[in-house]
Gaussian input, Z-matrix of N, CA and C with variables (Angstrom, degrees):
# hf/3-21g

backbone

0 1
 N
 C     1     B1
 C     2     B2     1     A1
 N     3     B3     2     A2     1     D1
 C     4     B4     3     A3     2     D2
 C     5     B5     4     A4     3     D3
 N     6     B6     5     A5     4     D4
 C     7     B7     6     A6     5     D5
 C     8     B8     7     A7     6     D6
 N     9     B9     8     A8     7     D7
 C    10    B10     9     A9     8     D8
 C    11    B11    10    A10     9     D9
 N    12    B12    11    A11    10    D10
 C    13    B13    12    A12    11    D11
 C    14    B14    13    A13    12    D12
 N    15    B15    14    A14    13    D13
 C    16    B16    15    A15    14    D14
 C    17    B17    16    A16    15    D15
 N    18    B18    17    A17    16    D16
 C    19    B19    18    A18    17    D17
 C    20    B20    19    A19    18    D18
 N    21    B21    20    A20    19    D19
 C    22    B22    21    A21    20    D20
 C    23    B23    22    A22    21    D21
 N    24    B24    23    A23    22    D22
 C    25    B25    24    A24    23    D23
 C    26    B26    25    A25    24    D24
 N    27    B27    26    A26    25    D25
 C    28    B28    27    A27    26    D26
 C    29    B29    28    A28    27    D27
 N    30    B30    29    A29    28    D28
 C    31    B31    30    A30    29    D29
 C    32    B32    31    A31    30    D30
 N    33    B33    32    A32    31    D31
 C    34    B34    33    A33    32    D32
 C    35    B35    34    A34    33    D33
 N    36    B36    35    A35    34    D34
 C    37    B37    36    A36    35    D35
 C    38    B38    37    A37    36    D36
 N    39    B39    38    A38    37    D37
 C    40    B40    39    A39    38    D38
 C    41    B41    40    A40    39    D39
 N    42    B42    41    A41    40    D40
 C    43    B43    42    A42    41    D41
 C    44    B44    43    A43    42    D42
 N    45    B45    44    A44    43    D43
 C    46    B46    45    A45    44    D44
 C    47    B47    46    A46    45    D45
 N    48    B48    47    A47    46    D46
 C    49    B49    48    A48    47    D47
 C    50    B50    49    A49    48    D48
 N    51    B51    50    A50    49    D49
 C    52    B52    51    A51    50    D50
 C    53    B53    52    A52    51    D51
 N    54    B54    53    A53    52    D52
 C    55    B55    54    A54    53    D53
 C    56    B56    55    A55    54    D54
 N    57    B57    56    A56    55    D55
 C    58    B58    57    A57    56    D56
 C    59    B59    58    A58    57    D57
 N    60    B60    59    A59    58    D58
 C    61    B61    60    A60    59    D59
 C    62    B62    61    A61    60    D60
 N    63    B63    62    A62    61    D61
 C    64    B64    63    A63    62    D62
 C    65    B65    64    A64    63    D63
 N    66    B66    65    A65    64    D64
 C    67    B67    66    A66    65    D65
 C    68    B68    67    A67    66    D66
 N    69    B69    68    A68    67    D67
 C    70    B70    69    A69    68    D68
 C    71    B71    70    A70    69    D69
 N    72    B72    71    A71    70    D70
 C    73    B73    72    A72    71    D71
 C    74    B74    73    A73    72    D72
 N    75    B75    74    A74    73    D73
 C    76    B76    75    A75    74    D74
 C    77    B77    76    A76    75    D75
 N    78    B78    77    A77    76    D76
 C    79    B79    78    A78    77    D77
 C    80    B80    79    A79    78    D78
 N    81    B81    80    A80    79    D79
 C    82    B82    81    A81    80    D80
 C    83    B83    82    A82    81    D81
 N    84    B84    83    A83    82    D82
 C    85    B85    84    A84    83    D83
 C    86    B86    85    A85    84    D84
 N    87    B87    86    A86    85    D85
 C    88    B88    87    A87    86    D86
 C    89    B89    88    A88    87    D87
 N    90    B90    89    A89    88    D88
 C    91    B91    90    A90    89    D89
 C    92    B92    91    A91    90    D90
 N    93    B93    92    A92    91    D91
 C    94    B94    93    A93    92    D92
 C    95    B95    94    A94    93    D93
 N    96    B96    95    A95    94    D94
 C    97    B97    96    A96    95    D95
 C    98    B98    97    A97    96    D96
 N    99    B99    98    A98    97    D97
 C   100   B100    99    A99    98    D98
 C   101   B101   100   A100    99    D99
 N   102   B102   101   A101   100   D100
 C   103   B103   102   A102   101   D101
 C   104   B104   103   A103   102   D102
 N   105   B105   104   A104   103   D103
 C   106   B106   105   A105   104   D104
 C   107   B107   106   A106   105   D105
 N   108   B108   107   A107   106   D106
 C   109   B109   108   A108   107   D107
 C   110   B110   109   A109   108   D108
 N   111   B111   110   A110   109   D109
 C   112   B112   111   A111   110   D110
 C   113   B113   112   A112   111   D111
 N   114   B114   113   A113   112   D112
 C   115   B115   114   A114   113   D113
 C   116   B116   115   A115   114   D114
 N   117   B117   116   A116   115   D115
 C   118   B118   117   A117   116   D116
 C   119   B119   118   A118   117   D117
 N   120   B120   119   A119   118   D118
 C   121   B121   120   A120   119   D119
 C   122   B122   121   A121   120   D120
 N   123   B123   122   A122   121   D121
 C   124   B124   123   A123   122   D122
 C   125   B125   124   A124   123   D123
 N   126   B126   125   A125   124   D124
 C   127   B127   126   A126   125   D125
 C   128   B128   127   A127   126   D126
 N   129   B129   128   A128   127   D127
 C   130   B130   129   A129   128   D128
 C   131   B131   130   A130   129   D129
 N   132   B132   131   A131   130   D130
 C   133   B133   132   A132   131   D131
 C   134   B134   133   A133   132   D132
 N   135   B135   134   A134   133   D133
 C   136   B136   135   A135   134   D134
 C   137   B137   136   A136   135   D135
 N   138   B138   137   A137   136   D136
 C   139   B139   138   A138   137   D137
 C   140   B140   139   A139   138   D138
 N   141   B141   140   A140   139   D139
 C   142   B142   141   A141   140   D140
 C   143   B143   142   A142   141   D141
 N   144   B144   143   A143   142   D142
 C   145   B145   144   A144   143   D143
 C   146   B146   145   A145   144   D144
 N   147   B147   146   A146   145   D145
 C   148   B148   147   A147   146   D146
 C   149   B149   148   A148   147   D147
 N   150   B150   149   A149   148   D148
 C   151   B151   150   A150   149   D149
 C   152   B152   151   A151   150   D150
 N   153   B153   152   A152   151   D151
 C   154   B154   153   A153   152   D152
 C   155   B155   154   A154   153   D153
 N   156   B156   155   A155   154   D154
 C   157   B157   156   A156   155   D155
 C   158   B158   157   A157   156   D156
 N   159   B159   158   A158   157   D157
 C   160   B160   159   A159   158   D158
 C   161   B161   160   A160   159   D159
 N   162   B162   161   A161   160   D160
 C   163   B163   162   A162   161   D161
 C   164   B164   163   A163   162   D162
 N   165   B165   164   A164   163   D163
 C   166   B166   165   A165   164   D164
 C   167   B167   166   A166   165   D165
 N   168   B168   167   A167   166   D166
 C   169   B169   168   A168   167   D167
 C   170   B170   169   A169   168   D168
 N   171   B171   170   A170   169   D169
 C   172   B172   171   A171   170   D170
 C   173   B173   172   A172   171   D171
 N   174   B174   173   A173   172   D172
 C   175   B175   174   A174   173   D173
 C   176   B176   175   A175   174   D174
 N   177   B177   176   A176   175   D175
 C   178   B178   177   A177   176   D176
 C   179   B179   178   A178   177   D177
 N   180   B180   179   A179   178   D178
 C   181   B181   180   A180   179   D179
 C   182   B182   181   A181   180   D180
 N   183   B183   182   A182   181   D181
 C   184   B184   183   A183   182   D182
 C   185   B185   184   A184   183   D183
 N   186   B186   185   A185   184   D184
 C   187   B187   186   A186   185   D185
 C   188   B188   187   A187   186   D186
 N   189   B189   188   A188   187   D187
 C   190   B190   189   A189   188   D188
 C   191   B191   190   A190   189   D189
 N   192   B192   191   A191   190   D190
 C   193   B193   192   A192   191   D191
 C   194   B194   193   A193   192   D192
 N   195   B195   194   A194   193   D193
 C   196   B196   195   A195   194   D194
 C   197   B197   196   A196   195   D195
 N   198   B198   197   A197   196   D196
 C   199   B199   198   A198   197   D197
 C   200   B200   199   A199   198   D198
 N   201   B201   200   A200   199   D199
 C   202   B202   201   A201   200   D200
 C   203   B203   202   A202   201   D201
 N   204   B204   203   A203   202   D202
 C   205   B205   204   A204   203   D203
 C   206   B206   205   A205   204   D204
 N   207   B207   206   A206   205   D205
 C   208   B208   207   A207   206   D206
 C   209   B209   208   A208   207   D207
 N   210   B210   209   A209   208   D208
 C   211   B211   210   A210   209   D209
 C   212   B212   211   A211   210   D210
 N   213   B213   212   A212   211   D211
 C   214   B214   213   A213   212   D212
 C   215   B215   214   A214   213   D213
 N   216   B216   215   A215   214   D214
 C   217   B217   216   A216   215   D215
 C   218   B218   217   A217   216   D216
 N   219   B219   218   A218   217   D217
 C   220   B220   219   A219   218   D218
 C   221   B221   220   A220   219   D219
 N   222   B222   221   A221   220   D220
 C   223   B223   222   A222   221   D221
 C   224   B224   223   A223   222   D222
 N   225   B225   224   A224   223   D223
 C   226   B226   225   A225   224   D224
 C   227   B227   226   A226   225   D225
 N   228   B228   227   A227   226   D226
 C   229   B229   228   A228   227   D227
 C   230   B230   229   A229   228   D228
 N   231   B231   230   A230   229   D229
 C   232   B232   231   A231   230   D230
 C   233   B233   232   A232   231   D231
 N   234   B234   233   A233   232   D232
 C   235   B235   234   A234   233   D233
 C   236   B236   235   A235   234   D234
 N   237   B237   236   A236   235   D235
 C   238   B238   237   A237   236   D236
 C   239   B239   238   A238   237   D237
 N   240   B240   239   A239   238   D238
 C   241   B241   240   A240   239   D239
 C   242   B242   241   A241   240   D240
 N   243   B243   242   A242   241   D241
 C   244   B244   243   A243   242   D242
 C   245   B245   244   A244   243   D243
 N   246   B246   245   A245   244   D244
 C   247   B247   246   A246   245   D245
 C   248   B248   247   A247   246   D246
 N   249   B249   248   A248   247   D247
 C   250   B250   249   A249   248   D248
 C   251   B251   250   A250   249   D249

   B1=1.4582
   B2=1.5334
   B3=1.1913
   B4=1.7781
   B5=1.2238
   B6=1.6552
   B7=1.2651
   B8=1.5481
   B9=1.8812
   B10=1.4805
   B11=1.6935
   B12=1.2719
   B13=1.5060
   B14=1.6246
   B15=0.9244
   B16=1.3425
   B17=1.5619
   B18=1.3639
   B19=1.4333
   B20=1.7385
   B21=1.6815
   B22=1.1043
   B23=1.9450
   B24=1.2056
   B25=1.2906
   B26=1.7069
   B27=1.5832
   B28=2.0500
   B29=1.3972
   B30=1.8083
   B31=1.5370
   B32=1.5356
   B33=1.3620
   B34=1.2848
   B35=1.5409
   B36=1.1736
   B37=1.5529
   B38=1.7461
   B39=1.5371
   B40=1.3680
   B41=1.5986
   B42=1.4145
   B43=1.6540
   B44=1.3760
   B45=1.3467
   B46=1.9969
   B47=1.9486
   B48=1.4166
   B49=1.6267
   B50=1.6354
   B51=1.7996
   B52=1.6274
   B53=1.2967
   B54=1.7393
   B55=1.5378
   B56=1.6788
   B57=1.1619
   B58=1.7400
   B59=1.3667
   B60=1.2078
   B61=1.5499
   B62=1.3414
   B63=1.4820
   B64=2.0015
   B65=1.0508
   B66=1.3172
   B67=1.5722
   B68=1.4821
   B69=1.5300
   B70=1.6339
   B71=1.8372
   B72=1.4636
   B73=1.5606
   B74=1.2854
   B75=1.3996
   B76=1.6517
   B77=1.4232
   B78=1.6364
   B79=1.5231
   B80=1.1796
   B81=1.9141
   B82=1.4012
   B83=1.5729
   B84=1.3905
   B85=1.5109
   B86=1.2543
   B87=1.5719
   B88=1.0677
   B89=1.3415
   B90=1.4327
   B91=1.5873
   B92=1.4079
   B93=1.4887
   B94=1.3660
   B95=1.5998
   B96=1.4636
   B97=1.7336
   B98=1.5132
   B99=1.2422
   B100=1.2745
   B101=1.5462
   B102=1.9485
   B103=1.2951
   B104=1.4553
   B105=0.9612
   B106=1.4928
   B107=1.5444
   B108=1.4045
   B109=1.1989
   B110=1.4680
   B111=1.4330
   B112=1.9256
   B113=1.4360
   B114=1.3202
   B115=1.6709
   B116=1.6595
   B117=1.2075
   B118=1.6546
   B119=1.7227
   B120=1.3164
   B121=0.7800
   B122=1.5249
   B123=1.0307
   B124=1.6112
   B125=1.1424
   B126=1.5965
   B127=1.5318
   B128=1.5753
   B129=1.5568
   B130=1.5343
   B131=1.0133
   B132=1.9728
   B133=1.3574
   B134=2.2414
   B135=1.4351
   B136=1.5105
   B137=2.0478
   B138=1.6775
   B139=1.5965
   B140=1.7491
   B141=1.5664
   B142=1.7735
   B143=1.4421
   B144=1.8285
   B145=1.7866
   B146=1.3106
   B147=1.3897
   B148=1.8140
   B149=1.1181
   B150=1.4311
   B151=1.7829
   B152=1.1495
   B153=1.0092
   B154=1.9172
   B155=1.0657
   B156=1.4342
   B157=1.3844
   B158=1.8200
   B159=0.8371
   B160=1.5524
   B161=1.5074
   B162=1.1284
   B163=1.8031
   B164=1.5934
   B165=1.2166
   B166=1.5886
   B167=1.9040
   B168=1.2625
   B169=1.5211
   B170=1.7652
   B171=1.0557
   B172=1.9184
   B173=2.1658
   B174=1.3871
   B175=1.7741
   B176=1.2869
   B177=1.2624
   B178=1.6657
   B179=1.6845
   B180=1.6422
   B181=1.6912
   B182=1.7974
   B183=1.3291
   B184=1.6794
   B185=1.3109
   B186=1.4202
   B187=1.4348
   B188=1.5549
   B189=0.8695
   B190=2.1727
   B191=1.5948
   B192=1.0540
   B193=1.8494
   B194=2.0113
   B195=1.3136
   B196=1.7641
   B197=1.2363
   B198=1.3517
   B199=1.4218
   B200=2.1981
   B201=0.9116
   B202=1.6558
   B203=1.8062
   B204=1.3632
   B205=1.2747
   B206=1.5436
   B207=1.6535
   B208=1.4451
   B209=1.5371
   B210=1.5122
   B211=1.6659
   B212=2.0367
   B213=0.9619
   B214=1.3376
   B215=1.8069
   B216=1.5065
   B217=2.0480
   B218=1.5785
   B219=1.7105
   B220=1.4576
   B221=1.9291
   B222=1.4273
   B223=1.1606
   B224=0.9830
   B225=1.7602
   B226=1.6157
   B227=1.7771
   B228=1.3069
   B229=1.5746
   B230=1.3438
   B231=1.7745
   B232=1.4928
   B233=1.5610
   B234=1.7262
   B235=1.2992
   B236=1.9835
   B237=0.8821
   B238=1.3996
   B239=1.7310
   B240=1.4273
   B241=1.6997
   B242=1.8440
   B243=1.3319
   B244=1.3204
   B245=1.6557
   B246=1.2509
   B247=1.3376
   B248=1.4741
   B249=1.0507
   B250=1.6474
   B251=1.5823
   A1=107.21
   A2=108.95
   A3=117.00
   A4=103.23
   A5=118.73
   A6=126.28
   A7=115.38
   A8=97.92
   A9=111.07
   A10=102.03
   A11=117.14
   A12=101.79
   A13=121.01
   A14=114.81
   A15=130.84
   A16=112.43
   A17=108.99
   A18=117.04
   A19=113.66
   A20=118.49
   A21=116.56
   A22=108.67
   A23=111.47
   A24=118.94
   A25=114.38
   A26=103.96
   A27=107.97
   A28=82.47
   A29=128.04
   A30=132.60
   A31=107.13
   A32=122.71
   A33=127.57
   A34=101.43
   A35=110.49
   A36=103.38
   A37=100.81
   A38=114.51
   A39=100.80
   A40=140.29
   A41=102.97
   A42=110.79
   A43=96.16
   A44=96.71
   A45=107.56
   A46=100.86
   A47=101.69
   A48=101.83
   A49=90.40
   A50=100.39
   A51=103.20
   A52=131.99
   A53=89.99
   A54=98.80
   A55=99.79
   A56=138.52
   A57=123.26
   A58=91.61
   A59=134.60
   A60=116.74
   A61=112.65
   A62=103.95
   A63=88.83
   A64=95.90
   A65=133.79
   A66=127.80
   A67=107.24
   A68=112.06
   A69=132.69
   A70=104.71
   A71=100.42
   A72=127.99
   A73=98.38
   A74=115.99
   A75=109.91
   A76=111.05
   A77=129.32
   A78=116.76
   A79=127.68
   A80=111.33
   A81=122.81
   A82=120.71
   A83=113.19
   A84=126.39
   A85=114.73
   A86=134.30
   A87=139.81
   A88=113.67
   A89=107.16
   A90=107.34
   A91=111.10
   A92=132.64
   A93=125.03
   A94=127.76
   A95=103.79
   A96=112.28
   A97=107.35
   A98=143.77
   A99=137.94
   A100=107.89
   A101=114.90
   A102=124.22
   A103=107.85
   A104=105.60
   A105=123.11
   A106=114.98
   A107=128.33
   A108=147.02
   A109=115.54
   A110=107.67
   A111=100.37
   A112=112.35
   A113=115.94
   A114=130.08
   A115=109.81
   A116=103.60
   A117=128.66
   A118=105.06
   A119=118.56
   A120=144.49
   A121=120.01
   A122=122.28
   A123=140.46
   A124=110.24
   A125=121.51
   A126=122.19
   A127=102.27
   A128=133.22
   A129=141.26
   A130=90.45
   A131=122.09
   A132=142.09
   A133=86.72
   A134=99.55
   A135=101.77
   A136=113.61
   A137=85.36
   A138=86.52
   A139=116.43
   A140=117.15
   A141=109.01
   A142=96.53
   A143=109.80
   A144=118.83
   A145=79.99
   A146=112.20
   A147=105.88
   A148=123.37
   A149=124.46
   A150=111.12
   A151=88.70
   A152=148.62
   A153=135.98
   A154=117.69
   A155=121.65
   A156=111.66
   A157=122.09
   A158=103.68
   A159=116.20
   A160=115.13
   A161=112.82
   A162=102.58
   A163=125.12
   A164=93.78
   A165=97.35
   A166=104.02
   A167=117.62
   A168=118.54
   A169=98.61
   A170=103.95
   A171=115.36
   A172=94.45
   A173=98.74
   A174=79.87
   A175=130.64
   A176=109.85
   A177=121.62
   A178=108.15
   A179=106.52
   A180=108.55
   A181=121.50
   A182=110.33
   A183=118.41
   A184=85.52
   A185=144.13
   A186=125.94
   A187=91.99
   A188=136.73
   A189=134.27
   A190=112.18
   A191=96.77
   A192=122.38
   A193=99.65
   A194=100.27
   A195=98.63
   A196=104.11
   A197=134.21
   A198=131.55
   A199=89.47
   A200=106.56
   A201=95.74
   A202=87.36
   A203=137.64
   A204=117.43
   A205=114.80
   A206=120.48
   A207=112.15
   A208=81.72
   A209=138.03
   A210=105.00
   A211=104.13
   A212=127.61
   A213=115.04
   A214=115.18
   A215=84.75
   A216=83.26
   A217=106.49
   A218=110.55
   A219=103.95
   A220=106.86
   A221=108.45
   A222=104.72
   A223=168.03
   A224=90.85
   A225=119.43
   A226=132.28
   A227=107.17
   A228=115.01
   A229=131.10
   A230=101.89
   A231=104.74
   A232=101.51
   A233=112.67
   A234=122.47
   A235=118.74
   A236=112.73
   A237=128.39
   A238=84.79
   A239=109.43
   A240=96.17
   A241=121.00
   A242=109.39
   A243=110.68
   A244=110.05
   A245=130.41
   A246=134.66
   A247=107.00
   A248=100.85
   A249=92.13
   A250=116.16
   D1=127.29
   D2=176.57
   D3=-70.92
   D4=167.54
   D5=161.81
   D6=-35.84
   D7=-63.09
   D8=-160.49
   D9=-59.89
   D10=-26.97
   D11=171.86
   D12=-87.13
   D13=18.27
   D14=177.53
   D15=-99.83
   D16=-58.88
   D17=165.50
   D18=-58.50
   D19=-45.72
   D20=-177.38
   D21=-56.37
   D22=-44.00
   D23=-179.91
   D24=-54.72
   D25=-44.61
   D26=-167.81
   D27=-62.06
   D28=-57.94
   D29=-167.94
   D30=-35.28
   D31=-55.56
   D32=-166.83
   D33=-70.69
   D34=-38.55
   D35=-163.25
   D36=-81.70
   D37=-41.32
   D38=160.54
   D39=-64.95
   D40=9.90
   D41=-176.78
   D42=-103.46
   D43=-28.04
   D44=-165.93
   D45=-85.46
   D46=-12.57
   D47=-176.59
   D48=-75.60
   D49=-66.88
   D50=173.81
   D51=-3.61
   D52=-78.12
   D53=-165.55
   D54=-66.98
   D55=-25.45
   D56=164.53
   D57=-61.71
   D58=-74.32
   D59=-163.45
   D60=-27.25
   D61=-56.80
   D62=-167.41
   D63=-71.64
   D64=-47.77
   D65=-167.43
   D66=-27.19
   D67=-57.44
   D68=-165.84
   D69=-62.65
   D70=-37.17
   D71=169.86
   D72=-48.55
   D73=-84.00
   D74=-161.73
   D75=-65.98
   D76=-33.63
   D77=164.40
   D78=-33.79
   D79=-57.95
   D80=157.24
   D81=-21.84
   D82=-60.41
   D83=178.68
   D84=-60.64
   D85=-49.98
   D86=170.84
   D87=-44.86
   D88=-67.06
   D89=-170.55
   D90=-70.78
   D91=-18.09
   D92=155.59
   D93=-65.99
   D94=-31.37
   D95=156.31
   D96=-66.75
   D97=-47.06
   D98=-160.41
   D99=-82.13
   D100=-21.44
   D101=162.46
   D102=-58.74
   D103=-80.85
   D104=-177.07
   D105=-34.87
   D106=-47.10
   D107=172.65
   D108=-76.78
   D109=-23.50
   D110=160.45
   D111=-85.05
   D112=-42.84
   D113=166.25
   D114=-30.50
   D115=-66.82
   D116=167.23
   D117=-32.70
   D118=-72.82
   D119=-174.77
   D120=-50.85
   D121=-45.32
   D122=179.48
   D123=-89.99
   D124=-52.43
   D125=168.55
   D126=-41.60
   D127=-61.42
   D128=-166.47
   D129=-41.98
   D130=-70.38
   D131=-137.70
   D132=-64.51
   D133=-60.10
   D134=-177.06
   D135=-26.90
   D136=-68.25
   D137=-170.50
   D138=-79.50
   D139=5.11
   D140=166.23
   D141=-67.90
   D142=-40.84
   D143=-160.41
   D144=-57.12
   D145=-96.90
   D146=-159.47
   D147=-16.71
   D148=-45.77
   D149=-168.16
   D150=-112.13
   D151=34.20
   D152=112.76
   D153=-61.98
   D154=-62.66
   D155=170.66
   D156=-76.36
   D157=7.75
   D158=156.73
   D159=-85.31
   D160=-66.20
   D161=156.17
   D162=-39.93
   D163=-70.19
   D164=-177.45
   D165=-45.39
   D166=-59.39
   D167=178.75
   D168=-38.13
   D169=-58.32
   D170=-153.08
   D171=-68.60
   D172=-29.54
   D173=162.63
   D174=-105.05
   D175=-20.42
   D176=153.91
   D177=-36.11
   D178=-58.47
   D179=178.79
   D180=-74.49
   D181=3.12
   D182=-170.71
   D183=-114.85
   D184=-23.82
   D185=-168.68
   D186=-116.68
   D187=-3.84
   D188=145.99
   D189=-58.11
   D190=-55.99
   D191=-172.35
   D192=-70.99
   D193=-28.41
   D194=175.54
   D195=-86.49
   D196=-36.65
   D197=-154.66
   D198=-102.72
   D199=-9.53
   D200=-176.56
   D201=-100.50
   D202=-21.47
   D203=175.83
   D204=-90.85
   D205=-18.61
   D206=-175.89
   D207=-95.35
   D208=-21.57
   D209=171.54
   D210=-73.90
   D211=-35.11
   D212=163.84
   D213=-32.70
   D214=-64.51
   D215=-164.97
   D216=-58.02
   D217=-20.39
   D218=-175.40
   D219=-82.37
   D220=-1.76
   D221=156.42
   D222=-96.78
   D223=-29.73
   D224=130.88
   D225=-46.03
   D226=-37.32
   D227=157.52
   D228=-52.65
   D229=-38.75
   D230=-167.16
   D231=-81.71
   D232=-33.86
   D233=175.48
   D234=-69.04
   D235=-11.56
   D236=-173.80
   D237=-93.17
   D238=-61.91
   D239=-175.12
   D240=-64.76
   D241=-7.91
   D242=172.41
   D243=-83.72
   D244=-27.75
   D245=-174.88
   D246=-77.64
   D247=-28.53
   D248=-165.38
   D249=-103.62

């Protein structure tokens, strides 16, 4: 083996280290985008949940509070029709 194929070989093997480096490089990037972008993702998903069930809670408690005041007036009615 000559020099020049000696050098041609470290060249290849250092281009071939490279290209795994970035390779390993852009995985790095990916899975920090796919972090970041599930993070993203779950945080959103977190706060729609909360104020869904914040809605849903907040009319669950306006239609208790409606049906305990028109059963009131229907009790005051029935008692208004006993007095008179």
């Amino acid at each position: 083996m000559t020099h020049f194929h000696t050098i041609k070989i470290a060249l290849s093997f250092n281009i071939l280290t490279f290209h795994t480096f970035k390779k390993k490089i852009m995985i790095k990037k990916i899975m920090i985008i796919r972090l970041v972008f599930s993070d993203y993702v779950s945080v959103t998903a977190n706060a729609i949940r909360h104020v869904y069930i914040s809605q849903v809670t907040a009319g669950l408690v306006c239609r208790l509070l409606a049906k305990i005041k028109v059963f009131k007036c229907k009790i005051l009615e029935s008692n208004n029709d006993l007095n008179a």
